[in-house]
VOGU-3710 file (C-alpha; in Angstrom, 3 decimals, decimal comma):
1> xxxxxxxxxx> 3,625/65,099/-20,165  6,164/63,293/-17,358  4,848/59,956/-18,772  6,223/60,729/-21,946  9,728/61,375/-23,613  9,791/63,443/-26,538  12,522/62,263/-29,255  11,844/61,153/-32,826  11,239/57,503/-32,848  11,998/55,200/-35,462
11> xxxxxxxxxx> 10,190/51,614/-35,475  12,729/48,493/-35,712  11,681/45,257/-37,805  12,739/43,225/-35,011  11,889/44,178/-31,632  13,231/43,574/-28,277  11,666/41,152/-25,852  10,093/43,199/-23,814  10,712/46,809/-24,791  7,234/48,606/-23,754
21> xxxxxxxxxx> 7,034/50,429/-27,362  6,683/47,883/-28,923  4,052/46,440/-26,907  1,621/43,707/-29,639  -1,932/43,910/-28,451  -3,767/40,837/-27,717  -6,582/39,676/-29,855  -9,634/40,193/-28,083  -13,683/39,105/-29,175  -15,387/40,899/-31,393
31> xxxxxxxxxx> -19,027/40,717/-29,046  -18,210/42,302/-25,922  -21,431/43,170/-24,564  -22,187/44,828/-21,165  -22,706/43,529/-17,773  -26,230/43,384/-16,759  -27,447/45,642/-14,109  -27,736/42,984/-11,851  -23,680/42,505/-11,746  -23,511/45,740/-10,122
41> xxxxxxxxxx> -26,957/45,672/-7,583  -25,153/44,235/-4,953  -22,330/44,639/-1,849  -19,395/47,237/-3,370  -16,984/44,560/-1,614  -18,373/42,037/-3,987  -18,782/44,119/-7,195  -14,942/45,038/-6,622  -13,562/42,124/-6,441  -15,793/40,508/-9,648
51> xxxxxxxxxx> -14,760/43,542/-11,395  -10,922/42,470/-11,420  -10,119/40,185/-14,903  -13,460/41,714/-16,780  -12,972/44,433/-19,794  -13,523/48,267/-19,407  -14,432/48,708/-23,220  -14,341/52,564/-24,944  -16,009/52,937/-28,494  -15,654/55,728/-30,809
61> xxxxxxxxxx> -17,113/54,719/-34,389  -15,623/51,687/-35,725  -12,821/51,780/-33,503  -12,389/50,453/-29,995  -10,153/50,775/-26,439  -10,490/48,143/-24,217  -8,180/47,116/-21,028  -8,632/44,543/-18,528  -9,126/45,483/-15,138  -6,577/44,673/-12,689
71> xxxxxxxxxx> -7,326/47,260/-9,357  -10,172/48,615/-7,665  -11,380/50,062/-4,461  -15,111/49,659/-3,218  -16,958/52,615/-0,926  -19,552/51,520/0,739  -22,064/53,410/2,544  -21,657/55,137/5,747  -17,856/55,443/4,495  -16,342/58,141/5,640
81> xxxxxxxxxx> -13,764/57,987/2,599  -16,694/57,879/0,217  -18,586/61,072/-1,677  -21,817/60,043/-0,188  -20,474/60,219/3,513  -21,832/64,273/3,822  -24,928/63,210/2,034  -26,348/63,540/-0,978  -25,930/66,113/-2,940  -26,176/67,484/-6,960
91> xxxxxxxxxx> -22,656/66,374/-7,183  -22,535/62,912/-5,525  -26,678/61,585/-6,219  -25,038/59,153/-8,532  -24,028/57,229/-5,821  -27,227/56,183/-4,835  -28,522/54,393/-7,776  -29,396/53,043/-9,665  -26,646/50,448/-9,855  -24,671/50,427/-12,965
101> xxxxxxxxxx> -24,431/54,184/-13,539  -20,705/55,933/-14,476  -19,673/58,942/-11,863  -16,733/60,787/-12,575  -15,735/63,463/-10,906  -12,710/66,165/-10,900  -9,893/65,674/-8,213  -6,994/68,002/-7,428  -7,643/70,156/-10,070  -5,715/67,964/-12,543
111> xxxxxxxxxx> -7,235/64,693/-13,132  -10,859/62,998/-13,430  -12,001/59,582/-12,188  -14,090/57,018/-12,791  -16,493/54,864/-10,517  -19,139/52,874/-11,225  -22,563/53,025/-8,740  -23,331/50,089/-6,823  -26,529/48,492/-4,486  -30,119/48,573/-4,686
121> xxxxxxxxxx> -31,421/52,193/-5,947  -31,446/54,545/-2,684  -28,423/52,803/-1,517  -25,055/54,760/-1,788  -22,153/52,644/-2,509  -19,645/52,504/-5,337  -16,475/51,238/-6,859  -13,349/53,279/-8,115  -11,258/52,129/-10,880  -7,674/52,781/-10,510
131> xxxxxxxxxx> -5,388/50,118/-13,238  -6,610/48,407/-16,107  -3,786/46,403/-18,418  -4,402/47,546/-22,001  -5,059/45,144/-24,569  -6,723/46,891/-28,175  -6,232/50,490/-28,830  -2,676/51,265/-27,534  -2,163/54,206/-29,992  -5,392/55,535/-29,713
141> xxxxxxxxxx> -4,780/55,543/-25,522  -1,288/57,237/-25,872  -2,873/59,742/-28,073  -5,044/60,412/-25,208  -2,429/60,856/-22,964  -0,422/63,438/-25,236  2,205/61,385/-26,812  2,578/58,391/-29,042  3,592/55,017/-28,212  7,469/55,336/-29,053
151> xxxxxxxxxx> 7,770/58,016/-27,063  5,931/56,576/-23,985  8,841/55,654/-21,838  7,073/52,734/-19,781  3,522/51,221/-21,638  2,473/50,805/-17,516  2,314/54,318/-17,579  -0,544/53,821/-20,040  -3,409/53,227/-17,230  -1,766/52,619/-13,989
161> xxxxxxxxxx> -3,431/54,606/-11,769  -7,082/56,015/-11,863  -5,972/59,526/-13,182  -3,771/57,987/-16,382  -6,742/55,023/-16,801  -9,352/58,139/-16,979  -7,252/60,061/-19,817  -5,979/57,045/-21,638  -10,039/56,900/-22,239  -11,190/60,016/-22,796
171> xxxxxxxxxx> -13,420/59,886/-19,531  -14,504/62,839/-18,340  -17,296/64,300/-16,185  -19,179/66,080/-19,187  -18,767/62,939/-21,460  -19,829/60,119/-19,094  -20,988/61,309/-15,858  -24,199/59,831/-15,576  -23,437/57,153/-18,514  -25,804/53,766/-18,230
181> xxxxxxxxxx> -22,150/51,102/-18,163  -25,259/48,780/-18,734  -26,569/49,960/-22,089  -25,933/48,421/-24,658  -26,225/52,304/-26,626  -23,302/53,584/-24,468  -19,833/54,172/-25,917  -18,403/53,056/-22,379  -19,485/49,833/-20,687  -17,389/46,571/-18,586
191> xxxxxxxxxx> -17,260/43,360/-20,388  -16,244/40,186/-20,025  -14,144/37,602/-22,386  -13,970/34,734/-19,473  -10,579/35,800/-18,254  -10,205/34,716/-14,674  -7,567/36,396/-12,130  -5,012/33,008/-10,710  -4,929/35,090/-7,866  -6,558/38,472/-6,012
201> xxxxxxxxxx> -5,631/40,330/-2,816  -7,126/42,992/-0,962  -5,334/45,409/0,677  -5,975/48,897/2,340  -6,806/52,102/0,199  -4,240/54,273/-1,338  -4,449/58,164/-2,191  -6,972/58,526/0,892  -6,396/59,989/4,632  -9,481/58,655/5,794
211> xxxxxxxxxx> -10,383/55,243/6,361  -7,542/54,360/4,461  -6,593/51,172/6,438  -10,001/49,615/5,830  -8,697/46,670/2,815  -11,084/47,531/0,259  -8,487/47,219/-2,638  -8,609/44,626/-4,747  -5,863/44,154/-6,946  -4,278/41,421/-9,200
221> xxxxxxxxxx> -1,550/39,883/-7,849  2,163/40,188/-10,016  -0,134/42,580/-12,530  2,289/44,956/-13,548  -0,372/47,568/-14,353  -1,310/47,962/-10,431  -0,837/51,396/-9,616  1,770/51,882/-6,468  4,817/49,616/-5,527  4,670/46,241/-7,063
231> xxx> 2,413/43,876/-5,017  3,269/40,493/-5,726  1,934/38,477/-2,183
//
């Protein structure tokens, strides 16, 4: 694990301001129910950018991983940098509906991610999430990710980036493809808490050769959890 260093690590009583290990996490509500369907029945472009500031909230049992989202990309139809561009297919049908639905799928033969479906039913169109900020369940996420906290040599490292975000939560394509995000049965769903961004950009695509200069990134600006070089406007 390159996100990791592996060395015995011994907990101070009195931290340092801003060492990563010893990252507190932020009390968050107890009643974090999901969006409604509706949130997500409408223009990629526009589910995106809502999507930035709400929760992306994992349950196992009693316990709980939640991190606030702080990038995106939308793919809207007719993209030719979306799944859906060749089609539909038994891989991809996610895509076009109905809204609200989880795809993952398998990239590089290394790491999975994680979209949500967007627009009316028979519309393809979807949004990737790529950084969330953690904030409840640290341990449980750096378990996930193959090493503990103290040995974690940046907490960024955590969920920046839509391959580290996807295995910080134990999403994968047998687990949650197909997953209702709307239900409230579903051990993964997007919340909200009332959190709004100060400020969002949108930039062009990352990790993409094709219509990669379209801007349909949305990020939060100065978020230190946004996957790539530090955007700050």
């Amino acid at each position: 694990m390159a996100d990791c260093l592996h060395f015995h690590f011994i907990p101070v009583a009195n931290p340092i301001p801003g060492r990563d290990h010893q990252r507190r996490e932020a009390p968050v509500a107890t009643n974090l129910p999901p969006l409604p369907q509706t949130f997500y029945d409408r223009d990629p472009r526009k589910v995106a950018r809502n999507l930035l500031g709400k929760l992306l909230v994992r349950r196992e049992g009693r316990k709980r991983r939640v991190g606030r989202i702080v990038e995106v990309e939308a793919y809207l139809d007719g993209d030719p940098a979306a799944h859906s561009f060749a089609g539909r297919t038994d891989r991809n049908y996610i895509l076009w509906g109905p809204p609200g639905i989880s795809y993952v799928y398998f990239i590089y033969g290394n790491h999975f991610l994680f979209n949500v479906s967007c627009l009316p039913d028979g519309s393809a169109g979807g949004v990737l999430f790529r950084a969330v900020e953690p904030i409840e369940g640290l341990a449980e996420m750096a378990q996930a990710r193959g090493c503990s906290l103290g040995e974690l040599r940046d907490v960024r490292l955590l969920t920046s980036g839509p391959g580290r975000l996807a295995e910080a939560f134990d999403i994968t394509r047998e687990r949650d493809n197909g997953k209702d995000l709307t239900s409230a049965k579903s051990d993964l769903w997007i919340s909200e808490d009332g959190f709004k961004p100060r400020r969002i950009a949108v930039t062009p695509r990352i990790g993409i050769t094709k219509a990669a200069e379209r801007p349909l990134r949305y990020i939060v600006v100065g978020n230190r959890f946004v996957s790539g070089k530090m955007w700050r406007g």
